[in-house]
N, C-alpha and C positions, 0 to 999 in steps of 0.2 A: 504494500500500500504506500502511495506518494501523499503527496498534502499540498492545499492550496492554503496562497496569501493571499490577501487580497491589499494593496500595496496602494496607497495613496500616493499620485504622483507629482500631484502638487498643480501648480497654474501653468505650466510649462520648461521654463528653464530647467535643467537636468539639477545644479547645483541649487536648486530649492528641494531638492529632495533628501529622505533624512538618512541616515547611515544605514542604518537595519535597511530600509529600501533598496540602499545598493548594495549591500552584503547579500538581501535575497534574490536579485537581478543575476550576481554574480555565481548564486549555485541553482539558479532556474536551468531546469531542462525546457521547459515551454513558457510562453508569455504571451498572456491572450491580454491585446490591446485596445483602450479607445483610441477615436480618430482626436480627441484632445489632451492634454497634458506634454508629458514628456517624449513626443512622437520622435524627436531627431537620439531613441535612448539606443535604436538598431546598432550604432554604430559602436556602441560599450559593449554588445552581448557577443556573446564566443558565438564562433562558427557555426557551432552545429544546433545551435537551440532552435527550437521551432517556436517560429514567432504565426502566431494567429491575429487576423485583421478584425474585428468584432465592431467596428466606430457605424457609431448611428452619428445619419443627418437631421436637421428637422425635416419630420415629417416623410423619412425613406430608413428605414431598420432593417437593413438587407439582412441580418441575423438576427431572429426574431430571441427577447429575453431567456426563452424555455430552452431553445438552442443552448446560447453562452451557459447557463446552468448545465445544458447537459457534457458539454465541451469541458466543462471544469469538473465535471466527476471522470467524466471518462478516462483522462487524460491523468489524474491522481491514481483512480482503480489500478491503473497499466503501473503503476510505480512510478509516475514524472512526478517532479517538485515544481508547481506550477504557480507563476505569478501573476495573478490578475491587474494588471497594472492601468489605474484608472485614474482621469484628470483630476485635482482636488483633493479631495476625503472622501472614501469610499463611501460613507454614510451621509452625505453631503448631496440628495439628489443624484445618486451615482448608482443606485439598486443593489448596493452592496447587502445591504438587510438580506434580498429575496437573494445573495447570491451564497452567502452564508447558512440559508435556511437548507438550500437546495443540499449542498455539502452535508451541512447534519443530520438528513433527513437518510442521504446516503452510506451515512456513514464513515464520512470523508473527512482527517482531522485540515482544519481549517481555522485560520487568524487575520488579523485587520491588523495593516500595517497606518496609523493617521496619515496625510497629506495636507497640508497648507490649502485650503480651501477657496476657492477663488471669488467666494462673497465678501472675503475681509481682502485677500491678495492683490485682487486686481485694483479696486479702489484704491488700497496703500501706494501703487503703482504710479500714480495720479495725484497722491497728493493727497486724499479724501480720506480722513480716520471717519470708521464707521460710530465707533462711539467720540465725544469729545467733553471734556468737564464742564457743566455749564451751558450745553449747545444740545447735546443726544445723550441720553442715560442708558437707550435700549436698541435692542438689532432686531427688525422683522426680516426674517427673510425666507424669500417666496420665490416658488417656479414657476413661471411664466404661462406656462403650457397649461397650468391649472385654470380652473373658474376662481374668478374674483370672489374672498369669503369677505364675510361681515368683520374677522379679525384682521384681514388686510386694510379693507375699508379705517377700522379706527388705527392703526397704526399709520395711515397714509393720514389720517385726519389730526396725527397726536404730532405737535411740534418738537416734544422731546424724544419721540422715536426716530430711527433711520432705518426704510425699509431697501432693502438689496434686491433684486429683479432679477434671477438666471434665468438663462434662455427667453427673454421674454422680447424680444426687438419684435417678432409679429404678432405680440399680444400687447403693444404699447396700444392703439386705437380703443381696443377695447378698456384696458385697465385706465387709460385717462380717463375715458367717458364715463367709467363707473364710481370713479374717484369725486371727480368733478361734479355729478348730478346728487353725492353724498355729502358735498358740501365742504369739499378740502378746497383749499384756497388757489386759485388757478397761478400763484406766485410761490409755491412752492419752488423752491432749488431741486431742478435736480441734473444728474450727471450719468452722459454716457461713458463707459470706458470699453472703446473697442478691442480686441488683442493686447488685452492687457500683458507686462512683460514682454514685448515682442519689439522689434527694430520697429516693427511699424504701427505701433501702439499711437491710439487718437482719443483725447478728451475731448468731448461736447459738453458745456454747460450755455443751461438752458432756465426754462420754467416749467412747472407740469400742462400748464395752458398755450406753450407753445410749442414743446416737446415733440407731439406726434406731426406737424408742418416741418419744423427745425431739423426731425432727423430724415424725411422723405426728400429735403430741400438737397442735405450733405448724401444722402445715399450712407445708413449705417447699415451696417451689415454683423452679422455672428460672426463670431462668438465674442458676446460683446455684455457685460454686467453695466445693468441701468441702476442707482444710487437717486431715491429719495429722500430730500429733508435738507435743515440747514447746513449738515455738514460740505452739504456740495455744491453751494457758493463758492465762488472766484474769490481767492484770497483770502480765506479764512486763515489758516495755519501761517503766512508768510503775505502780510496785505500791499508789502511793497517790493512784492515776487516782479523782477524786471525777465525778457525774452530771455535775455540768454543766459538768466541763472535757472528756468525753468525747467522741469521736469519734463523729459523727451516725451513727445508726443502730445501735450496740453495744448488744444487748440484755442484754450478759453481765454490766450494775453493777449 
């Protein structure tokens, strides 16, 4: 019998990831990957590891969840040391839960490696602390993909929250207008950060009233965390932030 980890890989950059993650890369027989995190990690792994391609798009899962689940027992039964290596924190909107459950259910010993999560990562990224003293005391954070609940509603209506947005750039139209008719103020701050960590990493700050025109006007695109609330005002943490001491990629000077 082999065993599965399931390996937090963080927001991307290879060297945001934690030791144990590379220790278990480096004695993987297989590595079943998303299409986001640490994708450029091919180039660390020995020769002969079989790397499996598992990355959903929105809205096209060419490997349907019950697959990856079956892929990860399989692959442990046969005797492989198998890493599930997944953008973030596995628990993080990542289905590590169901992928953990699958394993135990199997019989398969299995662990969670954390990963830096990219509801706090990418924002930092940008400049944007998700909490701040005085400013945010709390983190909602929500999957885009989902239906609008009543607790998103008050945390988007609550000044001292800051609600986080994964995956949600084609559930912004919706989530403004829901927000908006519940009576959140159309002057909200809020902030796109597209590829966060990445050479070609881009800030948009905006308002939540003009957000859904603002980002169709630039063309944002995935994989991109949207940052509700005051924290994501221009110049909060540094107010006489000049261009070229900026943070790569803040389009917001």
């Amino acid at each position: 019998m082999g065993r599965v980890d399931l390996v937090g890989g963080g927001p991307g950059p290879v060297d945001l990831m934690t030791v144990r993650a590379w220790r278990l890369l480096a004695e993987a027989d297989v590595v079943v990957m998303d299409r986001l995190g640490p994708t450029d990690i091919r180039s660390h792994l020995a020769p002969d590891v079989e790397i499996i391609d598992v990355g959903k798009l929105p809205g096209h899962h060419p490997v349907p969840q019950h697959e990856i689940n079956a892929i990860l027992v399989d692959r442990a039964r046969s005797g492989k040391r198998v890493v599930r290596l997944k953008g973030g924190d596995p628990f993080v909107f990542g289905r590590g839960g169901e992928e953990v459950a699958a394993c135990v259910a199997a019989g398969v010993p299995v662990d969670v490696v954390p990963g830096v999560t990219s509801a706090v990562a990418v924002p930092e990224a940008a400049g944007i602390p998700v909490t701040h003293r005085g400013i945010a005391s709390a983190v909602h954070i929500v999957n885009g993909q989902s239906e609008v609940t009543p607790a998103t509603l008050a945390a988007l209506g609550d000044a001292a929250v800051t609600t986080v947005i994964l995956m949600g750039v084609g559930a912004l139209p919706r989530l403004v207008a829901d927000a908006l008719r519940a009576g959140v103020p159309g002057s909200r701050p809020v902030a796109i950060v597209e590829r966060g960590h990445h050479a070609d990493q881009r800030t948009t700050r905006t308002t939540l009233g003009a957000v859904v025109l603002e980002a169709g006007r630039i063309g944002v695109r995935n994989p991109a965390v949207v940052v509700v609330g005051d924290v994501a005002r221009a110049g909060l943490l540094i107010p006489d932030l000049l261009p070229e001491h900026a943070l790569a990629g803040d389009t917001s000077l």
